[in-house]
C-alpha positions as CSV (number, residue, x, y, z in Angstrom):
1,X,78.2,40.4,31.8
2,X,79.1,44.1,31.0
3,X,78.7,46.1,34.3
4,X,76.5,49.4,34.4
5,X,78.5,52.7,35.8
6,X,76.9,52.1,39.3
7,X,78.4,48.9,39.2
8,X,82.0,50.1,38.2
9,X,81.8,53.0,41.0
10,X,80.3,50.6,43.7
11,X,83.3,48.1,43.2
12,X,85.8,51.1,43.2
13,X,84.5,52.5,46.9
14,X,84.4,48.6,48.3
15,X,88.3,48.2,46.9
16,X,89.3,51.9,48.2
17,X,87.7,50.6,52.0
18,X,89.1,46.7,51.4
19,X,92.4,48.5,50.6
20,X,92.4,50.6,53.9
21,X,91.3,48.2,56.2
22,X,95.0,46.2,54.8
23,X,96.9,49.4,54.6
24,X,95.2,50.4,58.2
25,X,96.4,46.8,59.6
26,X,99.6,46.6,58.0
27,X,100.8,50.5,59.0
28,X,99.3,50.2,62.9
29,X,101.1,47.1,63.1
30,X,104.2,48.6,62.4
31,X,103.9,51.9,64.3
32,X,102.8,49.6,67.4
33,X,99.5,51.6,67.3
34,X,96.5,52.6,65.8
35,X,96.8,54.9,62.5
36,X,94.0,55.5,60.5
37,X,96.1,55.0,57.4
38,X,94.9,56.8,54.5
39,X,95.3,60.3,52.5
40,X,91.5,60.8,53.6
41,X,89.6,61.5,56.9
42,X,87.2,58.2,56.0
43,X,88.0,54.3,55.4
44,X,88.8,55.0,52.4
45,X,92.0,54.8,49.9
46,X,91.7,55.9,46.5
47,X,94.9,54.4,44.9
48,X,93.8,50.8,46.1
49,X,90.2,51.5,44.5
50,X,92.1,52.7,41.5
51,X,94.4,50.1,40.8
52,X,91.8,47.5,41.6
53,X,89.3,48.9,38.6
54,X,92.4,49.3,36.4
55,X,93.8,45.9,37.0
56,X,90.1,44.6,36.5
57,X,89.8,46.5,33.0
58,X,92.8,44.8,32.0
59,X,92.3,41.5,32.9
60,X,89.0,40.3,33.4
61,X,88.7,39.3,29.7
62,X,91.6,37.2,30.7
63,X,90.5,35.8,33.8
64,X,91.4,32.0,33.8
65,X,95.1,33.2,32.4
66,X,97.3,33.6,35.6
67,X,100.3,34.2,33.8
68,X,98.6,37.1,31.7
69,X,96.4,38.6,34.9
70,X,100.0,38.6,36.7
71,X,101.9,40.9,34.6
72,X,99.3,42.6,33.0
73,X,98.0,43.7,36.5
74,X,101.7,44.3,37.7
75,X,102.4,46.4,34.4
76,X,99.0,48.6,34.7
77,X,98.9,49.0,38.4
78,X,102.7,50.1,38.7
79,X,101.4,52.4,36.4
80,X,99.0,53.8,37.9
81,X,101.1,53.9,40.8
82,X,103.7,55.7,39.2
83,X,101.6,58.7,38.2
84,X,99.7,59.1,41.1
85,X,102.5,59.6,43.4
86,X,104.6,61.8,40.8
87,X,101.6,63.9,40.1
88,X,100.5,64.4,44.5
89,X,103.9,65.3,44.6
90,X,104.3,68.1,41.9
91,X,100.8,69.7,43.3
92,X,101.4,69.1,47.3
93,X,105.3,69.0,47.4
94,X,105.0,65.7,50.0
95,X,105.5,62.4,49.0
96,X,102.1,60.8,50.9
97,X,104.4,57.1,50.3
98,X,108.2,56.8,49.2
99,X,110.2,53.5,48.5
100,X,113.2,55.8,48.2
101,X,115.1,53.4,50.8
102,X,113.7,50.1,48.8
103,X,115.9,48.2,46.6
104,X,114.9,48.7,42.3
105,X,112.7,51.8,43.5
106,X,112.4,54.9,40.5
107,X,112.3,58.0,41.9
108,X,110.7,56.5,44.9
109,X,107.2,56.1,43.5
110,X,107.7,52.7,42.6
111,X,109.8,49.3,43.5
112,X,110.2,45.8,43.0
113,X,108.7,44.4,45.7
114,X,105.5,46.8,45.3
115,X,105.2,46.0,41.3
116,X,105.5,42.2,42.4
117,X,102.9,42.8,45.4
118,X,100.3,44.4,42.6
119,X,101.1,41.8,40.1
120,X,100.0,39.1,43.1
121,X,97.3,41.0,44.0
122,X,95.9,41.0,40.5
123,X,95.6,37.7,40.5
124,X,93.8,36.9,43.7
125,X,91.4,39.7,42.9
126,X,90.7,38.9,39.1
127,X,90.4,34.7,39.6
128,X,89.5,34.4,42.9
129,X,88.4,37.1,45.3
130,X,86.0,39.2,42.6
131,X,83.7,36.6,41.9
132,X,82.2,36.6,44.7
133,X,81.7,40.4,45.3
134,X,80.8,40.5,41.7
135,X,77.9,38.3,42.4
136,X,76.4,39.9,45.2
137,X,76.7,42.9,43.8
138,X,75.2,41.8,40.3
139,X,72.3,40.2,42.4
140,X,71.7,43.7,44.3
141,X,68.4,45.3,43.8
142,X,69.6,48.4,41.5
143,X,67.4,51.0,43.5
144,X,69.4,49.9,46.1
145,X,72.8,49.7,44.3
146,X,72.5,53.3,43.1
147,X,71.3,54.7,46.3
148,X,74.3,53.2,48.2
149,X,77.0,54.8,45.3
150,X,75.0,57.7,45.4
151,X,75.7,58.6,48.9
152,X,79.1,57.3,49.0
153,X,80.2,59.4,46.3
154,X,78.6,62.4,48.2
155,X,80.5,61.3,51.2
156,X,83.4,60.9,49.4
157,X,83.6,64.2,47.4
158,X,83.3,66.1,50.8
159,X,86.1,64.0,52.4
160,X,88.6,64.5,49.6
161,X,87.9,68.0,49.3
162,X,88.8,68.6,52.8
163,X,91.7,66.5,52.5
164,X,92.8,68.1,49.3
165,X,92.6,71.5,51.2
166,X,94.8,70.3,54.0
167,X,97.4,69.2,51.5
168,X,97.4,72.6,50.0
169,X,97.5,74.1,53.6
170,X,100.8,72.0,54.4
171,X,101.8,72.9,51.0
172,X,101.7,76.4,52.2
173,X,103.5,75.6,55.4
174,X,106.6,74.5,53.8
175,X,106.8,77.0,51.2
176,X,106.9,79.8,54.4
177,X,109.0,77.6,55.7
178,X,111.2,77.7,53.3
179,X,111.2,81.1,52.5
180,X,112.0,82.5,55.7
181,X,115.2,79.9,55.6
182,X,116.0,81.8,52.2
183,X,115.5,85.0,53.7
184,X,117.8,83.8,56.9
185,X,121.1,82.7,54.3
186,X,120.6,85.6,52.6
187,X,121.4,88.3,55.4
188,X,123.5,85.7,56.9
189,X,125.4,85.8,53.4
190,X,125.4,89.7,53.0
191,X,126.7,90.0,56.6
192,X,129.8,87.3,56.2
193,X,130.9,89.5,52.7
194,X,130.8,92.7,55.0
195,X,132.9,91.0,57.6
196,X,135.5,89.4,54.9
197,X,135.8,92.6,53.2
198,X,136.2,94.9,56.1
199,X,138.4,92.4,58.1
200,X,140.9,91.8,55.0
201,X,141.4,95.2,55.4
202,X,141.3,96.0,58.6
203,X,145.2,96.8,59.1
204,X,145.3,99.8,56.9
205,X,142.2,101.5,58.8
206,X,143.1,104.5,61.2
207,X,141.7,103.7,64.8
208,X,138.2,105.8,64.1
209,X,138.3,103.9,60.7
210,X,138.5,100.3,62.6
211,X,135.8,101.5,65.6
212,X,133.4,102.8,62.4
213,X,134.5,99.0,60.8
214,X,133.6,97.5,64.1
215,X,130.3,99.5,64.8
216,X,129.3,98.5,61.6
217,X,129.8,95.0,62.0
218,X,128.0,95.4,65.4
219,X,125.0,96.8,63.8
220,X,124.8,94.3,61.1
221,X,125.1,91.5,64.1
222,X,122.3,93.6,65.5
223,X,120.3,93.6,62.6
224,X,120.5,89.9,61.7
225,X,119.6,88.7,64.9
226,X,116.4,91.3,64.6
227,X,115.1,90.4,61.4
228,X,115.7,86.8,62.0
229,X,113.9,86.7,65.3
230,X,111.1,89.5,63.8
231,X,111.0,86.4,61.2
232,X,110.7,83.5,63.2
233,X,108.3,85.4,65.5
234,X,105.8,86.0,62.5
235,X,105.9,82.3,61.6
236,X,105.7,81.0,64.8
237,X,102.6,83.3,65.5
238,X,101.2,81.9,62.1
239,X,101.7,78.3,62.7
240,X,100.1,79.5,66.4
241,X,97.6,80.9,64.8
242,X,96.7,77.9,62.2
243,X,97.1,75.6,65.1
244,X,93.9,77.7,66.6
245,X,92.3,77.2,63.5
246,X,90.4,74.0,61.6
247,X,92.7,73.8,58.9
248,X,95.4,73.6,61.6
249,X,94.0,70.2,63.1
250,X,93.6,69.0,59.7
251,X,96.9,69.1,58.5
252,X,98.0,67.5,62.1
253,X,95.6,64.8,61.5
254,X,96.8,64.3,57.6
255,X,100.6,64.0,59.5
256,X,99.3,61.4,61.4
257,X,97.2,59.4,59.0
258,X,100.7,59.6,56.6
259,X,103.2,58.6,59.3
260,X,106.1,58.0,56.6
261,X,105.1,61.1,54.6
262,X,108.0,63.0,53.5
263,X,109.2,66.0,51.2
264,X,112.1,65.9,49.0
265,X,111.0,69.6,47.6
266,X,111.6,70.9,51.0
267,X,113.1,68.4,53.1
268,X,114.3,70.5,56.1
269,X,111.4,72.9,56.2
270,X,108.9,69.5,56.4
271,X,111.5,68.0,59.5
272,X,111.1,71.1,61.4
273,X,107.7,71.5,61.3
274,X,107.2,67.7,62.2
275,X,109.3,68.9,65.0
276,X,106.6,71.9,65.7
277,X,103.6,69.3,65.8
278,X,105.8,66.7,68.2
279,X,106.2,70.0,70.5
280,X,102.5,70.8,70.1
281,X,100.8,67.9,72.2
């Protein structure tokens, strides 16, 4: 039976929530406590909804095939995986899930034992467990069925918008992050070339050369330790100041919803402010 487009977006929100409730499980096991696992605010996780419909457009034509559902739902969802985590990367410069440290990974966004995962997963979902969902829902009064999709996808669009704008507002985090560290190894750089070349040199100076030589190495001391604090000052009173602010406790919460988030983009500007939130109870 062909499915209407409230049935293809009601079977996408049940498999984003069925997919945190595993990914919810799974992650609080591990941490020893309670994460609300997920790159949204609600129960909700889009790339499980999204591989579930994609492995579902493949295969259900193919449904009594195991063989078939199990590579062709490992091939598409890997897929899918693939771009999803390459393309929140290149827009939010953190990596929301890496298998960097898993064996046969690619660039982290993918591995082995996650392709082989989706591939099972296909085929429980495609010859077993949608049946029965696609039953009930099929049996579903359609006033009803397009009431319920209608408010999820309002509740939905609100939660991923705020979510997206916490991303960005991380994004921004690292970048100042990072650009103050620039700004540091640059006057740090300028400051060890004055000292080489006035040093190297230093044995040919008169004594009111070497005290100018030395004065000016004192000032340049001087000044690098006052633009750098001047520096760290301002972005400390930012990150103060965001930390005030509702965008702040967002991007804290996104931390802790993503507990293995990383950045390879900025790697030391994302450890110290992981540091600055642990210091921030």
């Amino acid at each position: 039976m062909a499915y209407t487009v409230s049935t293809w977006f009601f079977f996408f929100y049940f498999y984003c929530f069925l997919g945190w409730v595993w990914e919810t499980c799974y992650v609080s096991v591990c941490q020893g406590k309670w994460v609300n696992r997920g790159f949204m605010h609600g129960p909700f996780l889009p790339i499980y909804g999204s591989g579930a419909i994609v492995v579902l457009w493949f295969t259900l034509p193919f449904r009594t095939k195991a063989v078939f559902v199990f590579f062709a739902g490992m091939f598409s969802a890997t897929v899918l995986e693939y771009l999803t985590g390459a393309a929140m990367e290149r827009i939010f410069h953190v990596r929301y899930w890496d298998y960097s440290d898993k064996p046969l990974n690619v660039n982290g966004h993918i591995c082995a034992s996650s392709s082989l995962a989706w591939g099972v997963f296909s085929v429980l979902l495609t010859m077993y467990g949608h049946s029965v969902i696609e039953r009930g829902v099929l049996r579903m009064n359609t006033n009803l069925l397009e009431f319920i999709v209608l408010a999820l996808t309002v509740y939905i669009s609100v939660d991923m918008s705020a979510s997206v704008r916490e991303a960005l507002d991380l994004k921004e985090i690292l970048l100042s992050l990072e650009q103050n560290s620039a700004e540091f190894r640059h006057i740090q750089k300028h400051f060890e070339v004055l000292s080489a070349f006035y040093g190297s040199s230093i044995k040919e100076k008169s004594e009111a050369g070497l005290r100018k030589i030395n004065s000016a190495i004192g000032t340049g001391k001087e000044m690098y330790g006052r633009i750098g604090a001047s520096s760290r000052e301002r972005f400390q009173e930012k990150l103060e100041n965001k930390r005030k602010r509702k965008e702040y406790t967002g991007i804290r919460s996104l931390l802790r919803r993503n507990p293995c988030a990383t950045s390879k983009m900025h790697k030391q500007a994302f450890d110290n402010f992981q540091e600055f939130i642990r210091n921030c109870k």
